[in-house]
LUMSE-390396 format. One record per atom (N, C-alpha, C): x, y, z. Coordinates in steps of 0.001 Angstrom, whole numbers, padded with zeros to 6 digits, always signed. Atoms other than C-alpha are relative to their C-alpha. Last residue first. Example, Ala and Ser with C-alpha at 12.3 -4.5 7.8 and 13.67 -1.06 7.14 Angstrom:
<recs>
-000820-001190-000060 +013670-001060+007140 -000770+001090+000730 +000890-001190+000000 +012300-004500+007800 +000900+001200+000000 
</recs>
This chain:
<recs>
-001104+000386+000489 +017463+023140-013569 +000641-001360+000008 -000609+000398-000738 +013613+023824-014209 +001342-000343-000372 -002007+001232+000292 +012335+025393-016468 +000501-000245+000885 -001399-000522+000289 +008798+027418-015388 +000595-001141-000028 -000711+001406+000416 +005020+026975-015883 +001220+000704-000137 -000181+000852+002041 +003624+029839-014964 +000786-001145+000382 -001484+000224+000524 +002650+030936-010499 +000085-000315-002246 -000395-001516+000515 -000779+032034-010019 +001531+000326-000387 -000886-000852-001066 -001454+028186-009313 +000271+001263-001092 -000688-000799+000532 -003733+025366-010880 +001330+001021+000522 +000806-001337-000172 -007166+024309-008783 +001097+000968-000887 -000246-001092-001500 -005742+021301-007714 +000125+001353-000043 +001089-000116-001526 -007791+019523-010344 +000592+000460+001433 +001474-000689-000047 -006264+021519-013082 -000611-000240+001202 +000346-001700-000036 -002820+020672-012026 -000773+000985-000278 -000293-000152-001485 -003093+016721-012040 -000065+001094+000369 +001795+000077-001413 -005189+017198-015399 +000280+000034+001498 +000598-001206-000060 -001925+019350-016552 -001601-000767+000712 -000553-001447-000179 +001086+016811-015804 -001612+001131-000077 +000765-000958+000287 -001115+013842-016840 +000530+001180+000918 +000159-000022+001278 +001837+011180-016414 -001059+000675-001059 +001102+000656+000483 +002784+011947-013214 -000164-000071-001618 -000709+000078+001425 +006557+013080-012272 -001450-000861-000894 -000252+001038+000288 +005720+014507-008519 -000500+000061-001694 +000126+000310+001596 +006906+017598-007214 -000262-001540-000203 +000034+001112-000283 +005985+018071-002947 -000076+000160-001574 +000751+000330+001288 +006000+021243-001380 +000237-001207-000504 +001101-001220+000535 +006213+023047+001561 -000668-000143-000992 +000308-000489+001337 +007291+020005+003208 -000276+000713-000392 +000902+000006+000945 +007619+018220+006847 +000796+001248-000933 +000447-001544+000115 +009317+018579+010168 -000869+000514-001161 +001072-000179-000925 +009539+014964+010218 -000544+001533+000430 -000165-001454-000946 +011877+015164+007301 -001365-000239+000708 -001206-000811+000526 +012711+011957+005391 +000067+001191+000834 -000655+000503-000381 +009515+009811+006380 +001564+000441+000242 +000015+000868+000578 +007235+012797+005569 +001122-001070+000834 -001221+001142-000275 +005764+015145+007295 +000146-000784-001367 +000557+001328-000152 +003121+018106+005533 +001605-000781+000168 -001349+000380+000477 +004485+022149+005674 -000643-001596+000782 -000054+000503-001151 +000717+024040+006309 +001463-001252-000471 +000074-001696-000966 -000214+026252+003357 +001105-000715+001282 +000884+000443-001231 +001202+022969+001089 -000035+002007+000762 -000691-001027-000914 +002611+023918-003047 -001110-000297+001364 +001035-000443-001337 +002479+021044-005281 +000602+000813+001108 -000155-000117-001603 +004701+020837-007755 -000595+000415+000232 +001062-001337-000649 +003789+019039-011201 +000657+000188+001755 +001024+000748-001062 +006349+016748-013221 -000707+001744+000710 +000762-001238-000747 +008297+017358-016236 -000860-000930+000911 +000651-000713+000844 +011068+015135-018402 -000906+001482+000257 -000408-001723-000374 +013653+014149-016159 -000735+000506-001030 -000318-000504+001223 +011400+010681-015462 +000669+001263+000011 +000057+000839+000730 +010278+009009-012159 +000238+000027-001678 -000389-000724+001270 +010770+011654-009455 +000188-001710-000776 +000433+001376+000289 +008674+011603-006007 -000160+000031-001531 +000186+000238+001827 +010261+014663-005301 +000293-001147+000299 +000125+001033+000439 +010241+016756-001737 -000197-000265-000955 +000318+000554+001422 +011201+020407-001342 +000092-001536+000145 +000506+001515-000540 +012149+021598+002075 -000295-000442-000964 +000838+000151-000833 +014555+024423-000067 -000555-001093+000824 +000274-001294-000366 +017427+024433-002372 -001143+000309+000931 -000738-000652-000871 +018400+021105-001998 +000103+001528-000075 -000418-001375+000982 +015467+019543-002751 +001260+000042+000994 +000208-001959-000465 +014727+016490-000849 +000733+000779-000900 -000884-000867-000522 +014780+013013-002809 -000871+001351+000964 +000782-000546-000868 +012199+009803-003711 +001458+001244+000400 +000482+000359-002002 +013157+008604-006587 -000431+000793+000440 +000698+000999-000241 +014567+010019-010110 +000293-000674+001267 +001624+000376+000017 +015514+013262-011063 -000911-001073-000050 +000592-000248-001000 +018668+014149-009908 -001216-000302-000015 -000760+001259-001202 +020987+012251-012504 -000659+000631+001601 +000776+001449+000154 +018543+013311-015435 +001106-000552+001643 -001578+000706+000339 +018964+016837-014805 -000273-001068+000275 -001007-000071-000738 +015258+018227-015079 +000904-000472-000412 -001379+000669+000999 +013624+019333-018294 +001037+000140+001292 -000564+000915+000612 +010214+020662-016819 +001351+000075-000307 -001251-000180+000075 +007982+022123-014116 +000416-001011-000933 -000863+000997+000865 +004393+022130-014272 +001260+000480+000170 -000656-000656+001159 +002365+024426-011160 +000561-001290-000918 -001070+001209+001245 +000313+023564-008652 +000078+000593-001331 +000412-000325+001363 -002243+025756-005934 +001520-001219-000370 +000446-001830+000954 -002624+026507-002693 +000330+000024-000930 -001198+000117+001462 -002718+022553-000927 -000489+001719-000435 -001239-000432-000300 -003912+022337+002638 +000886+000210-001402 +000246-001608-000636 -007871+022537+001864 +001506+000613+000239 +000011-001061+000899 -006818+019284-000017 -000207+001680+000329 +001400-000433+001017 -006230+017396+002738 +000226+000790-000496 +000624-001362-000632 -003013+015931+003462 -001439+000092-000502 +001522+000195+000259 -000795+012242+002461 -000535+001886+001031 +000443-001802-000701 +002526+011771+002018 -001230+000488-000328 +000766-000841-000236 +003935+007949+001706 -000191+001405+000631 +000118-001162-000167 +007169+006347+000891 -001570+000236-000714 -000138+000050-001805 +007725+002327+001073 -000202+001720+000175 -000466+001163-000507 +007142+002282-003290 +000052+000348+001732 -000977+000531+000370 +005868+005903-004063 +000939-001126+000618 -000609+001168-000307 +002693+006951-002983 +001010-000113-001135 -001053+000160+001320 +001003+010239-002871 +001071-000908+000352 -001031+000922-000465 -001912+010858-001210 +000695-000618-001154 -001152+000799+001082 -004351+013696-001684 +000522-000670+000681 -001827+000325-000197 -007274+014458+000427 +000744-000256-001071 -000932-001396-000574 -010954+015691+000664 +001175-000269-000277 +000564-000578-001331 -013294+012756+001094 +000863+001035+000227 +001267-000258-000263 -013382+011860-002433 -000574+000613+000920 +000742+000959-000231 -009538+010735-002581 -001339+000605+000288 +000834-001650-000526 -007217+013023-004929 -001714-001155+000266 +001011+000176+000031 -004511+009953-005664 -000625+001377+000446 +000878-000801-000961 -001409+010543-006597 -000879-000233-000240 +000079-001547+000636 +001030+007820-007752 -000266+001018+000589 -000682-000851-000436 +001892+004004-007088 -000322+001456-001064 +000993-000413-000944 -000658+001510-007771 +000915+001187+000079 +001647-000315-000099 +000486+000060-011172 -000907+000794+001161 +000350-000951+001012 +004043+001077-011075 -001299+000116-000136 +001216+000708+000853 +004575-000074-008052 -000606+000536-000721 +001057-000721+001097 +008136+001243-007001 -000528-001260+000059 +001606+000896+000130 +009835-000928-004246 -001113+000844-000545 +000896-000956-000488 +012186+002166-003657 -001151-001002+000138 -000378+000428-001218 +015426-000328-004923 -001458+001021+000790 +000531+001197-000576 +012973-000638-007945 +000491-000042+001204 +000743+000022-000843 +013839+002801-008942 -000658-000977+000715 -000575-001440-001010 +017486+003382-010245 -001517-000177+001061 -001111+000500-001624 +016962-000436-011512 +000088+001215+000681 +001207+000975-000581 +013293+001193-013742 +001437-000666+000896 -000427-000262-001197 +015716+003954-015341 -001018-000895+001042 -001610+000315-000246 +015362+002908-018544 +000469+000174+001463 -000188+001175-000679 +011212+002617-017926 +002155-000581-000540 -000904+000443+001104 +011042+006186-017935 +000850-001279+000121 -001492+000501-000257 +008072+006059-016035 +000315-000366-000848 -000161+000289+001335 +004864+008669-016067 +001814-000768+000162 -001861-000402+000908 +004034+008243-013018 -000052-000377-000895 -000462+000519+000336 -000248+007476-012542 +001340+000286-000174 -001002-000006+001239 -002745+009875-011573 +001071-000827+000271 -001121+000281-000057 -005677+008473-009707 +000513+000568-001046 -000577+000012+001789 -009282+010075-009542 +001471+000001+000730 -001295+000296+000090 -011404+009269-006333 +000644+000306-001772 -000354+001646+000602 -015374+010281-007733 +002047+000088+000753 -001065+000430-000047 -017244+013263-006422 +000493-001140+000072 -000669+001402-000084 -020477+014048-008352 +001665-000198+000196 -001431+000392+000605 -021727+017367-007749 +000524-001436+000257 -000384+001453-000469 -025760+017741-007543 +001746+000087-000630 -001026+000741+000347 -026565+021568-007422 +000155-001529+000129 +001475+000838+000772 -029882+022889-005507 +001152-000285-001279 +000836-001623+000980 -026913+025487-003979 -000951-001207-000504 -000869-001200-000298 -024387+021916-002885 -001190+000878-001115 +001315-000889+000959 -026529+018453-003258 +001003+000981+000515 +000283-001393-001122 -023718+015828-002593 -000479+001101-000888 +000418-001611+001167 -023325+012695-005010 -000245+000786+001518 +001300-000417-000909 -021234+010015-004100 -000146+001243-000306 +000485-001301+000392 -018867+007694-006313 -001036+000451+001017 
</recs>
């Protein structure tokens, strides 16, 4: 934890992990990924950044590069688990349930192992859907259905 004086303010920034929420029937669809369920998620690290781990796949930025997050829910269960690209856009998904997960939207399109050209955005299937999308500030977008 470290405190920084901001305006005669003290704000205490602390690392805060969110966790996949995993639908542990589908735990063989994701072990070939070397999921870790205990470490593997998003982190929002103290010094500015997210990073978002899923078994041998990392994607990591600073937060100044994110513009906001939305909830999406009730994917198709045979697309929505692992690590994929969208196929309607650059879309990455670090997908562990077809229930709902949060997408993150980047100003600046972040690499990944899959596309070296990088991301606009990045859904992952956490298990606090709305604290993950409070602390990135939310988005002017609603919560929409996904197909």
């Amino acid at each position: 934890m470290r405190l920084e004086a901001t305006d005669a303010r003290i704000v205490f920034k602390v690392t805060e992990h969110f966790g996949y929420a995993i639908d542990k029937r589908y735990l063989p669809v994701l072990l070939p990924f070397l999921l870790r369920p205990a470490r593997d998620g998003v982190t929002l690290k103290d010094e500015g950044s997210l990073v978002a781990t899923f078994g041998l796949f990392k994607i990591a930025t600073p937060l100044s590069n994110i513009t906001g997050a939305h909830i999406t829910w009730n994917y198709r269960w045979w697309t929505a688990f692992g690590v994929r690209l969208s196929s309607a856009d650059d879309g990455l998904t670090f997908g562990t349930n077809h229930s709902g997960g949060v997408c993150i939207h980047f100003v600046e399109r972040v690499p990944s192992l899959l596309r070296r050209s990088g991301h606009s955005a990045l859904t992952v299937t956490v298990a606090d859907l709305e604290g993950l999308t409070n602390a990135l500030g939310g988005d002017k977008e609603s919560a929409t259905p996904s197909a």
